[in-house]
C-alpha positions in Angstrom: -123.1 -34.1 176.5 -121.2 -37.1 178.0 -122.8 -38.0 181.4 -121.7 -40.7 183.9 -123.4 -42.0 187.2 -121.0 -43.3 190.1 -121.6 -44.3 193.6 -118.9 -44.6 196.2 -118.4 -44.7 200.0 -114.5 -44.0 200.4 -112.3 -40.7 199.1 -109.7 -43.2 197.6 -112.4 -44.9 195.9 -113.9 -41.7 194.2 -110.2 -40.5 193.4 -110.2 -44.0 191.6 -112.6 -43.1 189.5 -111.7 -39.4 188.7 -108.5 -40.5 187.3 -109.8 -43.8 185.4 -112.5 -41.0 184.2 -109.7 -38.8 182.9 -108.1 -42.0 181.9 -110.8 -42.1 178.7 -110.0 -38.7 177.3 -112.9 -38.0 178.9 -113.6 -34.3 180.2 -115.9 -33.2 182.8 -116.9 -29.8 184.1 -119.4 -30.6 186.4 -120.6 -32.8 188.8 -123.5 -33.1 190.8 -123.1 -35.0 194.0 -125.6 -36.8 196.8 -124.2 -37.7 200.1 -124.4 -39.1 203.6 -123.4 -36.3 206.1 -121.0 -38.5 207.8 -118.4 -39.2 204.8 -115.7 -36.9 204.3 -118.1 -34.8 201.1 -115.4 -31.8 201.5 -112.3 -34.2 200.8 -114.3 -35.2 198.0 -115.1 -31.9 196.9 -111.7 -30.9 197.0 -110.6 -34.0 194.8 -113.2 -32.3 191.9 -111.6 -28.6 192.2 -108.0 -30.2 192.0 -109.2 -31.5 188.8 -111.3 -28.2 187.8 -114.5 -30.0 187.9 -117.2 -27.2 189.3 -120.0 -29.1 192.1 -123.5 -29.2 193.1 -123.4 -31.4 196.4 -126.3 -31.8 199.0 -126.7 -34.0 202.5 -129.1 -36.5 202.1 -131.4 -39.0 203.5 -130.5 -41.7 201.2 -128.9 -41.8 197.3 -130.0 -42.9 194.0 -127.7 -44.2 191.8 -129.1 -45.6 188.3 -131.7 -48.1 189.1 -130.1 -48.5 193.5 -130.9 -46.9 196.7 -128.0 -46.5 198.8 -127.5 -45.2 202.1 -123.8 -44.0 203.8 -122.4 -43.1 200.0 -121.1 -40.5 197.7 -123.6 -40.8 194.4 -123.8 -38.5 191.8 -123.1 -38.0 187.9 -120.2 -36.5 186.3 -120.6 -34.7 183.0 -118.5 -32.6 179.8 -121.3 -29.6 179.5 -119.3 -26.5 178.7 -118.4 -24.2 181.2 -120.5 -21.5 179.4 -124.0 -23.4 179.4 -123.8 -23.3 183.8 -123.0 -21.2 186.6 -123.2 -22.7 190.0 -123.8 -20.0 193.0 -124.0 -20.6 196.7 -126.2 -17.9 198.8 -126.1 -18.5 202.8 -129.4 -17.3 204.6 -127.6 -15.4 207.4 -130.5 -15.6 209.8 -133.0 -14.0 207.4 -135.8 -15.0 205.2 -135.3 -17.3 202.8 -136.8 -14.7 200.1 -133.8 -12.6 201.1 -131.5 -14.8 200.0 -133.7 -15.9 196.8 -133.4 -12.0 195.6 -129.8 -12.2 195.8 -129.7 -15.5 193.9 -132.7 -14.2 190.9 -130.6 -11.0 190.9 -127.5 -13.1 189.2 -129.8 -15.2 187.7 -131.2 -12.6 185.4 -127.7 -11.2 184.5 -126.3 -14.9 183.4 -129.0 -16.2 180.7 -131.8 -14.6 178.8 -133.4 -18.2 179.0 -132.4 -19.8 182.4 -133.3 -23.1 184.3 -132.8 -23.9 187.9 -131.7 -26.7 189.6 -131.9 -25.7 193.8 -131.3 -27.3 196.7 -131.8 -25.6 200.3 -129.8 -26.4 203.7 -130.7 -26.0 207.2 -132.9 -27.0 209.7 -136.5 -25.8 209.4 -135.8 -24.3 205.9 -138.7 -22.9 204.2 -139.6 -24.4 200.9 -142.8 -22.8 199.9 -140.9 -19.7 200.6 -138.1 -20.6 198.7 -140.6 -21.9 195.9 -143.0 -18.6 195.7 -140.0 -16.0 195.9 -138.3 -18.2 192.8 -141.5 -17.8 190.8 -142.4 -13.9 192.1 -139.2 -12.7 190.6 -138.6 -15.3 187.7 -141.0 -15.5 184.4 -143.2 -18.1 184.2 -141.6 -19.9 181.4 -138.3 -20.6 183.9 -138.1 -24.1 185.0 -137.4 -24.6 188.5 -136.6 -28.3 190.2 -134.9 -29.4 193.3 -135.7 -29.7 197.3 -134.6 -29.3 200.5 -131.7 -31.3 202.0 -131.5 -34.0 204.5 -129.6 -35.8 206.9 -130.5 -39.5 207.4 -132.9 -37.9 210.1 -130.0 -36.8 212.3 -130.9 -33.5 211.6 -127.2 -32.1 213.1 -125.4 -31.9 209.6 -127.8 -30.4 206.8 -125.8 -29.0 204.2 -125.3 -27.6 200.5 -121.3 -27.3 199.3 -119.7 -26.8 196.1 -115.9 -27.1 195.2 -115.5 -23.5 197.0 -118.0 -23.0 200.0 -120.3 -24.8 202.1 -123.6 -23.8 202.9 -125.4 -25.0 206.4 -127.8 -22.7 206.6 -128.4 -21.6 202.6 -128.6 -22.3 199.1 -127.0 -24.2 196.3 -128.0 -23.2 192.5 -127.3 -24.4 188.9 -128.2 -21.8 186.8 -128.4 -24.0 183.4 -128.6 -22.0 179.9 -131.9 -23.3 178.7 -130.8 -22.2 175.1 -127.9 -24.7 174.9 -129.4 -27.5 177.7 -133.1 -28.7 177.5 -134.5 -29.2 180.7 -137.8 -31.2 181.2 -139.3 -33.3 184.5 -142.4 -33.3 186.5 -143.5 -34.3 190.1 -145.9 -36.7 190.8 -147.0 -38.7 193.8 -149.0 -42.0 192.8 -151.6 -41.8 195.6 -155.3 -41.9 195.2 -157.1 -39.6 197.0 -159.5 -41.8 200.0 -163.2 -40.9 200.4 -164.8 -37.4 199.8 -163.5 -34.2 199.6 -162.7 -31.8 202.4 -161.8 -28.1 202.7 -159.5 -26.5 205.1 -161.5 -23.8 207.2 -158.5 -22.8 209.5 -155.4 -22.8 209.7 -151.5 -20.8 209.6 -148.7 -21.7 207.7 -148.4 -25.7 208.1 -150.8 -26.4 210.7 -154.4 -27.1 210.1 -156.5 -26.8 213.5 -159.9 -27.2 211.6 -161.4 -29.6 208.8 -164.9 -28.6 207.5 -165.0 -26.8 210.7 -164.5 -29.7 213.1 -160.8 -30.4 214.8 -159.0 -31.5 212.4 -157.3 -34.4 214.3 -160.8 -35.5 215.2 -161.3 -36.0 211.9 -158.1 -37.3 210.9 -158.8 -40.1 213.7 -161.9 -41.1 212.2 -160.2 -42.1 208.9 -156.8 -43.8 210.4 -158.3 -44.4 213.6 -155.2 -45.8 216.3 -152.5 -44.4 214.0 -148.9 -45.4 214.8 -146.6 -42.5 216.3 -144.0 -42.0 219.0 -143.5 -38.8 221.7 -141.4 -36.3 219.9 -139.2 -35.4 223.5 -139.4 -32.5 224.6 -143.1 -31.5 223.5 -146.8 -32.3 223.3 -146.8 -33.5 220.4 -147.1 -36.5 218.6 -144.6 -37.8 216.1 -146.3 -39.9 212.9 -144.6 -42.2 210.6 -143.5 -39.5 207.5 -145.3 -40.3 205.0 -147.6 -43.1 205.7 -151.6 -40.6 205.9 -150.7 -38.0 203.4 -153.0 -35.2 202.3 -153.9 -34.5 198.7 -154.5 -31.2 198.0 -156.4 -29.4 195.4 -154.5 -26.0 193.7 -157.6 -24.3 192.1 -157.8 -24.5 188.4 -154.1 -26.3 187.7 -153.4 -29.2 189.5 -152.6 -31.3 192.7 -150.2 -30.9 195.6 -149.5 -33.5 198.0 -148.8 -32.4 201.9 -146.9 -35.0 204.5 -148.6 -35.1 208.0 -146.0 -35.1 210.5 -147.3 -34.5 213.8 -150.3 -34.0 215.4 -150.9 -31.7 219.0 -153.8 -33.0 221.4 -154.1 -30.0 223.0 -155.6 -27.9 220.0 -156.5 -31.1 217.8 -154.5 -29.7 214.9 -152.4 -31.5 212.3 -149.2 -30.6 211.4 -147.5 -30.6 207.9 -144.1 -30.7 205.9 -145.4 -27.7 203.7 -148.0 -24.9 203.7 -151.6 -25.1 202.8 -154.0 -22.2 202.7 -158.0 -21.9 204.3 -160.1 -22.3 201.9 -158.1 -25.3 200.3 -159.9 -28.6 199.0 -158.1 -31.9 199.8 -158.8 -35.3 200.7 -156.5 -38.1 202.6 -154.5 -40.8 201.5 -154.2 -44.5 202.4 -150.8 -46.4 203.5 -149.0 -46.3 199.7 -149.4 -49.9 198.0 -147.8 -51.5 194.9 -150.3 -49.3 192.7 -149.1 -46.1 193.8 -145.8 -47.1 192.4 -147.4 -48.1 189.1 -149.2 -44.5 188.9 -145.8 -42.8 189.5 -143.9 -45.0 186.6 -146.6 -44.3 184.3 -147.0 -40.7 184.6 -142.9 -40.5 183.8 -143.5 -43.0 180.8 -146.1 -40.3 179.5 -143.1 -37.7 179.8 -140.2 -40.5 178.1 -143.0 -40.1 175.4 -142.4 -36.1 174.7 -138.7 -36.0 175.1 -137.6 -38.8 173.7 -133.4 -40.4 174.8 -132.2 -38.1 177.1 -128.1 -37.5 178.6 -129.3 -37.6 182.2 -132.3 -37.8 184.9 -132.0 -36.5 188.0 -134.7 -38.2 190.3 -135.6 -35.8 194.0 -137.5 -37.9 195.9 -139.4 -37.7 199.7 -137.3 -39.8 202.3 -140.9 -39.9 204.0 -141.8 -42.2 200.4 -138.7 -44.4 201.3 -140.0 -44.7 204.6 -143.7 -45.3 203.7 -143.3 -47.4 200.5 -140.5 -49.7 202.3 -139.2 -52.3 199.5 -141.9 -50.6 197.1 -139.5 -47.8 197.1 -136.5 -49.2 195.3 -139.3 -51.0 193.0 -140.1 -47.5 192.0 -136.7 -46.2 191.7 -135.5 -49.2 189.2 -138.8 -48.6 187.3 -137.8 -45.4 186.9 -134.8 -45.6 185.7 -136.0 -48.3 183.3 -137.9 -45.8 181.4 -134.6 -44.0 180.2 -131.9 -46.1 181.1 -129.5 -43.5 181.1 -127.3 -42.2 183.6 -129.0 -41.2 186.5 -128.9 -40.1 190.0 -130.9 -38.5 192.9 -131.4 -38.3 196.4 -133.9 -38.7 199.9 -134.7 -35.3 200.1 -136.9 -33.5 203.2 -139.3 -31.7 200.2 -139.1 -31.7 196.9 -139.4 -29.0 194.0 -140.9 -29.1 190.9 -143.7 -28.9 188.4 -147.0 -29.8 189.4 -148.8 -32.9 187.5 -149.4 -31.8 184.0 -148.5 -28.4 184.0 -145.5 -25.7 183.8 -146.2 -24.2 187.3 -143.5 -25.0 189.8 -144.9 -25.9 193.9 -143.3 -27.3 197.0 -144.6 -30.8 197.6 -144.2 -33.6 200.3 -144.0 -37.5 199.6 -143.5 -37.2 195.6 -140.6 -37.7 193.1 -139.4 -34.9 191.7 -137.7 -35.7 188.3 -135.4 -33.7 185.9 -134.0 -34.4 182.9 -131.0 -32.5 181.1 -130.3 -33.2 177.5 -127.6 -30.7 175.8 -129.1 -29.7 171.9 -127.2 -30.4 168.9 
C-alpha cells in the first residue's frame, strides 16, 4: 500500500497536490483527513469525491503531519488500499444515545468482514466516549481492534464535526471499517505520567464526577496535593475551569491495566472534581504532577517497544489529547517528532477531546484522557 502525508491550509493548494498526486501514476482510494473548523473541509472533500477518493475527515484541536504540529490546516494521508479492504460509514446520533447509534454502526460492521478493525471518530458537543467505547466492545469480539477519539474544535466548541466525501456528521459518527485479513492494524495508548504519592480509591461518585476520595471531599483532597491550582470562572456557572491536562488522574482497571482521567473542573459547593471520562466507586488511582521532559521519554519508549513487534510499517496514525498540547507546551511537538522518528513513515494525526484505544500492554480497548493514541496500518503481501 502506497501512503502519502500532506498538510495544507488553502483548497487551491490541496487541488495542487491531488493532481501532482495523480501526476505519478499514483492511485488513491482513500484519504484520511484532520482539519481546523474554520477552512473550507467540504470544498476539500468535494475535491476527493471529484477524483473518486472515499474520506475519513474530523474537526480538530490541532494536526499532526509527519514529525509537525500545525494549527488552521488540512493534514492527512492519502493512500492506494483497495476499495474492497474498507468501507467508510457515517451514523448521526439524532438526539439519542450514543449506543443507539453504535448498534446501527456494529450491525454493518458484522455483515462487511469476518475479521474487522475500526478506526472511529465521534462529533458533537458533550459526546460520550466511554459510551461509545463499551457499546463497541459489548457487541464486537474481543479480538476486534478498535482506535480513534472524539473530535475537537480549537476549543471553540461551535463547529465539532465528522464528514466524508458524501455527508457531514455534527452530532454523530465517522467509521473505517478496515478488513483486518488484507490490512494489519496494530497501536497502543499510553500516557508517560508517573503516578504522585500513594494510592487512593474512589468511594463516590456518578458518571465523571467524583464528590468523595477515601471518603473525604474530594477537592479537599485534590487541594492538599496541588494546593493554589491555576483556573479561571467557567461563565455562566459555579464552577471552576482547570488548565486541561496539567493534575491528571491515573487510574487503576483491575487486573489489566491503567487508564488515565483529565480533571477539568472542580465545583466548591459539593467539593467534587470533575472529569473528561468516567470512573467507577470503588476505583484505585493516584494523581499526577505537571508533565516534564520524562513523561515524553516514557511515551517514546513504550511505542519503540511496539516498532519492535511490527517491524516497517505503510502508515501511523497518531490520536492525541489537545489537553497534552496544552499541558506539555513545546514538550509536545518534542514528543510528536520522537514519534514519528520511531517509523519514519508517513504519518498523520490530530488534537483530539479523548482518545480511543488499547490500554498499555494489552488487547482491551478504553476511553482515555491526556494520552496518545497510536495506530498503525500495514497492508499484507
Amino acid at each position: 500500500m502506497n501512503v502519502t502525508s500532506f498538510s495544507v491550509t488553502t483548497t487551491e493548494a490541496f487541488n495542487d497536490f491531488i493532481i501532482n498526486e495523480l501526476s505519478k501514476d499514483f492511485h488513491p482510494t482513500l484519504c484520511i483527513a484532520y482539519t481546523d473548523s474554520l477552512l473550507p473541509y467540504q470544498a476539500m472533500a468535494g475535491i476527493l469525491d471529484k477524483h473518486g477518493i472515499q474520506l475519513l475527515g474530523t474537526t480538530s484541536a490541532g494536526e499532526i503531519s509527519d514529525d509537525r504540529v500545525h494549527s488552521n490546516s488540512f493534514s492527512g494521508l492519502l493512500m492506494d488500499i483497495n476499495p474492497d479492504y474498507f468501507k467508510v460509514i457515517s451514523v448521526p446520533f439524532d438526539d439519542k444515545p450514543e449506543s443507539e447509534a453504535v448498534e446501527k454502526v456494529v450491525a454493518q460492521v458484522k455483515q462487511l468482514f469476518t475479521n474487522p478493525g475500526i478506526l472511529v471518530y465521534a462529533s458533537g458537543i458533550g459526546t460520550n466516549g466511554d459510551s461509545i467505547v463499551n457499546s463497541l466492545k459489548s457487541h464486537l469480539h474481543e479480538s476486534v481492534g478498535i482506535f480513534g477519539g472524539l473530535a475537537a474544535d480549537a476549543f471553540r466548541n461551535k463547529n465539532i464535526s465528522v464528514f466524508s466525501t458524501t455527508s457531514e456528521e455534527l452530532d454523530g459518527l465517522g467509521i473505517i471499517v478496515f478488513d483486518c485479513d488484507k490490512i494489519r492494524m496494530t497501536g497502543g495508548t499510553f500516557s508517560g505520567w508517573e503516578g504522585l504519592g500513594r494510592v487512593h480509591r474512589i468511594t463516590k461518585a456518578t458518571g465523571n464526577v467524583i464528590y468523595e476520595i477515601d471518603d473525604r471531599p474530594a477537592l479537599d483532597l485534590f487541594m492538599e496535593y496541588f494546593g493554589d491550582i491555576d483556573h479561571i470562572k467557567q461563565e455562566g456557572s459555579d464552577n471552576m475551569f482547570l488548565i486541561p491536562g496539567i493534575y491528571p488522574l491515573q487510574v487503576a482497571e483491575e487486573g489489566i491495566s491503567e487508564y488515565m482521567r483529565s480533571v477539568l473542573l472542580y465545583d466548591k459547593q459539593h467539593k467534587s472534581l470533575i472529569l473528561a471520562g468516567e470512573v467507577q466507586i470503588g476505583q484505585a488511582f493516584r494523581f499526577c504532577p505537571p508533565p516534564d521532559f520524562g513523561t515524553v521519554d516514557n511515551t517514546v519508549k513504550y511505542f519503540k517497544k511496539i516498532e519492535e513487534k511490527t517491524g516497517a510499517v505503510d502508515c501511523v496514525i497518531i490520536n492525541s489529547c489537545a489537553g497534552r498540547n496544552v499541558a506539555f507546551g513545546p514538550m509536545f511537538k518534542k514528543e510528536v517528532k520522537k514519534i514519528y522518528d520511531v517509523w519514519k513513515s508517513p504519518t498523520a494525526g490530530f488534537l483530539a477531546l479523548g482518545e480511543i484505544g488499547n490500554l498499555p500492554n494489552s488487547k482491551v480497548c478504553s476511553f482515555h484522557n491526556v494520552s496518545c493514541s497510536l495506530l498503525t496500518l500495514t497492508e499484507y503481501v
